[in-house]
Every structure is written in structure tokens, then in C-alpha cells.
C-alpha positions, -999 to +999 in steps of 0.1 A: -381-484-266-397-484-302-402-452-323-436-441-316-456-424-341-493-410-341-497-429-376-480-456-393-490-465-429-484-497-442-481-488-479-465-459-499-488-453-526-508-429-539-535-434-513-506-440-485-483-409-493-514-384-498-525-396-464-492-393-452-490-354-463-525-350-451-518-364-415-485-345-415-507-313-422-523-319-393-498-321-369-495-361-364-461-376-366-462-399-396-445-428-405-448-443-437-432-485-446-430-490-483-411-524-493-409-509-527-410-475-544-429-448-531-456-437-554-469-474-551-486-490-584-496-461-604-466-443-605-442-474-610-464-503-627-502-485-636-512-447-645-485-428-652-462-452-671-493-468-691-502-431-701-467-422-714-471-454-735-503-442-746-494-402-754-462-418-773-490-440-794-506-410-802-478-389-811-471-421-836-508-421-847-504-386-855-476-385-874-489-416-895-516-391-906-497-359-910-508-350-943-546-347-934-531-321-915-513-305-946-481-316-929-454-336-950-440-360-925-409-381-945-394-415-928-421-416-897-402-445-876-411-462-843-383-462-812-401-484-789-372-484-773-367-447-769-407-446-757-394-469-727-369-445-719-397-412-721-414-435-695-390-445-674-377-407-673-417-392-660-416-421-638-388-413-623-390-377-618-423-383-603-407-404-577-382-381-568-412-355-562-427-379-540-396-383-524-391-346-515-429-344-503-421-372-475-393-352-470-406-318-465-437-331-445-412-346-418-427-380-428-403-413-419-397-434-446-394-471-438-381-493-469-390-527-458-419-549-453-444-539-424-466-565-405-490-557-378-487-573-345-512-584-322-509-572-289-477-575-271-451-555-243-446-530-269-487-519-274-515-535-248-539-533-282-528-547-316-511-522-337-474-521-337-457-525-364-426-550-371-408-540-401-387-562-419-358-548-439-341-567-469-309-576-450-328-598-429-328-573-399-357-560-379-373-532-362-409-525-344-424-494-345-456-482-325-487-461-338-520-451-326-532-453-354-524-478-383-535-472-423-534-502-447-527-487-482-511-518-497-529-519-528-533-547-553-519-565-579-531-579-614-557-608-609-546-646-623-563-669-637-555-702-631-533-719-659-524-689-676-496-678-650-473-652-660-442-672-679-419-647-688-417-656-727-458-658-737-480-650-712-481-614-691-502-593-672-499-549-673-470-552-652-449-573-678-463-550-706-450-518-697-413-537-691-416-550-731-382-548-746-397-551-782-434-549-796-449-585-802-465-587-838-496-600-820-512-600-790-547-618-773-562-597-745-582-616-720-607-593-704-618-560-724-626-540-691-608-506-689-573-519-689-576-541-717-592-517-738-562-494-727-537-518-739-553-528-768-561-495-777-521-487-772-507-525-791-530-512-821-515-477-832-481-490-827-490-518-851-497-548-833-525-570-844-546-572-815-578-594-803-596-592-773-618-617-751-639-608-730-665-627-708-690-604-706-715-593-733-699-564-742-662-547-738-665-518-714-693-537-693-693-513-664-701-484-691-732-472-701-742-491-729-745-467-757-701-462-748-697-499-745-710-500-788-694-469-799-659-482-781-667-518-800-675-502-834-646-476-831-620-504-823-627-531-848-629-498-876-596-500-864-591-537-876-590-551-835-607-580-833-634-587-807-650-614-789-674-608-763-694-634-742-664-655-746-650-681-719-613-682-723-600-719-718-564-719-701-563-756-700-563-756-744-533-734-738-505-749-764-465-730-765-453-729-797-422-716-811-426-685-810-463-683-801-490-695-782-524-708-793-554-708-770-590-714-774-621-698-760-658-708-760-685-685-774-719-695-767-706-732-775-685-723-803-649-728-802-627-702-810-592-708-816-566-677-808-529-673-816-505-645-805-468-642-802-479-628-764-509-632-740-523-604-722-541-614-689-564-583-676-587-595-657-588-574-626-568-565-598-570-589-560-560-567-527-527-574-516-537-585-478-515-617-477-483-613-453-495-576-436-503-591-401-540-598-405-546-625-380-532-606-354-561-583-355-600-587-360-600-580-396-630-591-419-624-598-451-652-592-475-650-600-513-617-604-511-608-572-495-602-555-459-644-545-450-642-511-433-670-485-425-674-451-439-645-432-421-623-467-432-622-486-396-618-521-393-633-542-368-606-525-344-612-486-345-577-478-345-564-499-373-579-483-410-576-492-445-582-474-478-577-479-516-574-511-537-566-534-506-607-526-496-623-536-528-650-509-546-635-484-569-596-490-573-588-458-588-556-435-580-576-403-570-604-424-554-576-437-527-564-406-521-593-392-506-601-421-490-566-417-472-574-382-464-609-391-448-595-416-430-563-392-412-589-365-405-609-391-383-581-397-367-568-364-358-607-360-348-623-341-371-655-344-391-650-354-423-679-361-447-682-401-458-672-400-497-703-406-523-689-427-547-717-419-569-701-385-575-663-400-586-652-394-620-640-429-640-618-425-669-603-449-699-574-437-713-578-454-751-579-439-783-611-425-783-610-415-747-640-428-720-652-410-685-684-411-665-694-401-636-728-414-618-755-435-632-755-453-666-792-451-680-796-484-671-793-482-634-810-451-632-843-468-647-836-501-627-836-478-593-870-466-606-859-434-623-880-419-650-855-414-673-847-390-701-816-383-721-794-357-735-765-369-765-749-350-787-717-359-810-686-344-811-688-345-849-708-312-844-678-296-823-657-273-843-634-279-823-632-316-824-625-311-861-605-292-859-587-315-836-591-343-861-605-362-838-645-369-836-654-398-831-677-400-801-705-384-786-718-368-746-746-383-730-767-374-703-788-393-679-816-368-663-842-373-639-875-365-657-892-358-626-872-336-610-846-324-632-813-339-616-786-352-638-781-388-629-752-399-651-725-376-676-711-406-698-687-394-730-667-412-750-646-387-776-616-367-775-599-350-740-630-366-725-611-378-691-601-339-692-642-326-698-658-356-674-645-325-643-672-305-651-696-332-651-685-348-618-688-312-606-718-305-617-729-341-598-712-326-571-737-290-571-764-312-577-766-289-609-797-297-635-791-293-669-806-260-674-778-248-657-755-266-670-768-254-709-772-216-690-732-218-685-714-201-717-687-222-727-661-206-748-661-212-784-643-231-800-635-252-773-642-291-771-662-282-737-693-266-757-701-303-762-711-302-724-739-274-732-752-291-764-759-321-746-778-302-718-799-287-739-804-317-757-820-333-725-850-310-739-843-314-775-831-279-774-796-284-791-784-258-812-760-275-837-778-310-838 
């Protein structure tokens, strides 16, 4: 007879092993198949190593400019080598904390590949589980419930294929041996910027294409300029509303050269290394899907609000659905989705209300409507900004560069949109996303006494601002 389990989740990610705690809490018997790592993407290939990358770049920055500080630095040297090892070290004790969490939760690990089977002697409905481990040996497992939480990985374009020597995607950058002189980014969404961000204050010379009209095009638009001018002060080039052509793609020794068109210009591009970031595609290939009535939808799994597929027992969450692939945004889908199953009521998730964050140098977040959605869904718009050159605190920081902007509902007062870009802003966009949350207006939010000096007093400048009302402007 097979192990039975209330839950099986294909997927040991963040959005699988939160779930997996969360059903545990409850009182299910959990199972959990992982053909990797637990901890999934953003532990082992996204978030966490990328940001150690990124803190060790701004360390470097730092240092660099020690003596605006009044601080004598003597022989500043980079150890890209030794930042490896800093990453590799959080990563892995991260991993081990996940590892203790299955552990005292009473969840079963499975390390192996996990398909879904249609229905069969072992389950009258499809849903069982056969798990494939790496020695070629196999097992089948049977839930009530299944969760998919397999994630995604970085989208390809055709022709530019990760090689090994020139091209890469994230995943090759963060296992870099040595810094390339040079690097082309192709795509300037968030994780582009990221990297290019990252390449730049470790020296790299850096240029970035992106098809859009502007880096950043999910961003409000005011972010999406100050992110452009801030990056080329820093001597990265950019190239927006540019078509990258993979099939001009010529290896060199020692480089690659690649051309792009620009409103029917032809731009030519060389790099020792070429960065593809250009989204991420669900991983749903291989998982068991036509043994069950799944729909796939844009590429991902479609699932209602509680994350059902077209068979109520069998859910999905995170990257492998589409909409907002995001860490934290996964792991509350996963914990919707195991309270449905254990049969309570849990409220569907506004995704309106879910804080986004770019981790470059100057930091981005937002949470809710850019200006320009708000006055395409017929909102009478009006706006609060204030820079954080007016912070004390961001001074004395030495950072600030940037600015807070809101997005108000004239008619009624609600804040629509909280968008920064600035110092510590992926730390300050809480309080927005809360204040989304509480539905709070921007009275209140400009009637709450934020400690001075503190980079959060931006937050209350900007509210008042809304009313042109702002003490330090």
C-alpha cells in the first residue's frame, strides 16, 4: 500500500515549504517532493544569493567613497571570489533552516521528481503521486490533496541559448568564477536593472536593451526616468525601444558582438558576456499534466481564487500560475490554498495590495496603482512627491538620490499607488502596502509622527504633499 498523506506538494520552494509548515499547523500530514534543494529558486538561484551579491557591491561602493565619509580607506581591493563564498555561506545556512523547519513540522521530504497520475488502483480520482528518485527507482505516494509549487525558470530567447562561455541567464551569473570586463543585458525589467545595477559598482562596463520604452516598464513612470537618469550618471549605457537580433549574434575570441534595432537603427553591441533577462516561463513540463484536466493559460497552470484547477482537489500556487512571481507573494498563495483545504475560510488575496521591490542601487518598491492606471480606470488623480534630498537622514546616509510618490484619489481621499525609488525603500514600501491594506488616506498617514531623523519621515512629507502641505519642500 502507498504512503498516504492529506497533502502532497510537488515543489519545495518558498511557496511549497511555507505551505508545507502552514498545512502541518493545521494538523494535515504533509508530504513535500523536491528534485532539488529545498528552499526552491530564491534561496538557491534568485533572492537571497542575488542580494548578497548586491550588499557585497555596496559594501565595495562604499569603501570606494570612504573619504566623503572622513574615513581614510588605503588599498580598497575586490575578492569576487571571497563575495562567492559570503553567498554560498547565507545560502547555505538558510537551507539548513529550512531543513530543520520540514523537520520539526513532521513534514516528509521526498528528493526526487514527482509526477501526477491519472486515476489508477492506487486513487479512483487523479492525484497520486509517482516519485522518481535519481537511482532510477520508484515510489507512489497518495494525497487528497495535491499543490503544484514548481516554480519557473529564466525565459529564452530563441538563438541566444545559454553556451557556457558567452551567453547566460541569472542562474549562470550568480555561479561567475571571475567578473567579465563587459556585459550586454537584454531586458531592463527588475532583474536586469538588478544585475546591471550589481556588474556596475564592481566595475563592469555595462549596457542594457530593452524592448520596451523605458527600463522599469511595469513602474510608475516618474521611477522608470529617475532609475534611467540615475544609471547612465553612473556611465551604464541604455537602449530602450530596442529589438535585440539573436540571429546577428557573432563569437569572437573572447567576446561576442550582437546587434539590435532601434526604431530602424542598427545598433551594434559587444561584451565579453551576454546577459538574457527576459522573464521567467512556469516550469509545468514533465509534472503529470495530462493526466489531469489542467488548463493552461498564458503559459501557466489557470486556477481560481482559493488556487483549484479544473479538478478541486489538485491546486497550484506561485510562479508555475503566472501573475506576480514574487517570493512572499507565493507564500501566501500556498497558505490560502492549505487553509481551503483543511476547510477553512480564507480571504482570496488582492494583489493590488502586494508590495514589489527592486533591489538596485538606488533601491525601487510600489505597492498599488501607478498614476497611469489609476487615471486610465477613471480615477481623478492627484499626487503627493517629495525627495529624499530633503531627508536628514538620507544625507546623512549619503545616499539621496530619489524621491516618494503618491497616487491619491481626489474624490475620495484613498491612496491608490505608494511608488519610491531612494534609499532602504524595499524596507519603507511596509508602511505603504499597509497603509493600502487599512485603506488609510493620506491625512492619516501625514497625522502619524514619524521619528526624526529617520529615512521614514519621507512617508509623511509626501502625504502632506498630496495637499501641497509639505513641511521641508
Amino acid at each position: 500500500m502507498s504512503n498516504q498523506y492529506d497533502v502532497v506538494i510537488l515543489g519545495g520552494g518558498t511557496g511549497g515549504y511555507v505551505a508545507a509548515i502552514r498545512a502541518s499547523q493545521l494538523g494535515l500530514k504533509v508530504a513535500v517532493v523536491e528534485k532539488d534543494k529545498l528552499g526552491g529558486t530564491c534561496l538557491h538561484r534568485g533572492c537571497i544569493p542575488s542580494k548578497a551579491l548586491l550588499r557585497s557591491a555596496e559594501v565595495y561602493h562604499t569603501l570606494k567613497h570612504a573619504e566623503e565619509y572622513g574615513v581614510t580607506a588605503s588599498e580598497i581591493g575586490l575578492n569576487f571570489a571571497r563575495m562567492q563564498e559570503r553567498k554560498a555561506k547565507i545560502v547555505e545556512q538558510l537551507h539548513k533552516g529550512v531543513q530543520h523547519l520540514m523537520k520539526s513540522g513532521k513534514i516528509t521530504v521526498y528528493e526526487g521528481i514527482g509526477r501526477i497520475m491519472g486515476p489508477s488502483i492506487f486513487s479512483p480520482q487523479a492525484g497520486a503521486v509517482n516519485i522518481e528518485y535519481p537511482n532510477g527507482d520508484s515510489e507512489i505516494i497518495t494525497p487528497k490533496f495535491v499543490l503544484i509549487a514548481t516554480g519557473s525558470r529564466p525565459r529564452m530567447l530563441p538563438g541566444l541559448e545559454v553556451d557556457k562561455e558567452f551567453i547566460m541567464t541569472s542562474d549562470e551569473a550568480l555561479q561567475l568564477e571571475t567578473l567579465p570586463k563587459s556585459v550586454v543585458i537584454v531586458g531592463g525589467g527588475v532583474i536586469g536593472v538588478e544585475w546591471a545595477s550589481l556588474f556596475n559598482d564592481l566595475g563592469v562596463e555595462v549596457e542594457i536593451v530593452e524592448f520596451a520604452d523605458r527600463i522599469l516598464p511595469l513602474e510608475d513612470e516618474d521611477i522608470s526616468k529617475e532609475m534611467a537618469r540615475l544609471l547612465k550618471k553612473r556611465k551604464i549605457k541604455i537602449h530602450t525601444g530596442a529589438k535585440i537580433m539573436p540571429e546577428t549574434l557573432e563569437r569572437g575570441e573572447g567576446s561576442i558582438t550582437i546587434k539590435a534595432d532601434q526604431n530602424g537603427k542598427e545598433i551594434v553591441l559587444t561584451a565579453e558576456k551576454l546577459l538574457v533577462s527576459v522573464g521567467r516561463q512556469a516550469n509545468i513540463e514533465d509534472i503529470g499534466l495530462n493526466n489531469i484536466e489542467a488548463e493552461i493559460d498564458r503559459g501557466g497552470i489557470k486556477v481560481n481564487d482559493m488556487y483549484q484547477t479544473r479538478e478541486s482537489h489538485i491546486y497550484a500556487i506561485g510562479d508555475v500560475i503566472g501573475g506576480l512571481q514574487l517570493a512572499h507573494v507565493a507564500s501566501r498563495e500556498g497558505i490560502t490554498a492549505v487553509e481551503h483545504m483543511a476547510g477553512l475560510h480564507p480571504e482570496p488575496i488582492d494583489y493590488s495590495m502586494i508590495a514589489k521591490c527592486t533591489y538596485s542601487r538606488p533601491e525601487v518598491a510600489n505597492v498599488g496603482l501607478t498614476e497611469a492606471e489609476a487615471k486610465e480606470q477613471g480615477y481623478i488623480v492627484k499626487v503627493g512627491k517629495f525627495n529624499f534630498r530633503a531627508i536628514g537622514k538620507a544625507l546623512v546616509y549619503g545616499e539621496y538620490d530619489g524621491f516618494v510618490k503618491l497616487v491619491v484619489d481626489e474624490q475620495t481621499g484613498d491612496l491608490l499607488g505608494v511608488h519610491m525609488i531612494g534609499p532602504h525603500v524595499t524596507d519603507l514600501i511596509a508602511e505603504g502596502a499597509l497603509a493600502r491594506v487599512l485603506d488609510a488616506t493620506p491625512w492619516e498617514i501625514a497625522h502619524t509622527i514619524h521619528p526624526h531623523p529617520t529615512l521614514s519621515e519621507i512617508m509623511g512629507e509626501a502625504a502632506l504633499a498630496v495637499d501641497g502641505k509639505a513641511i521641508h519642500s
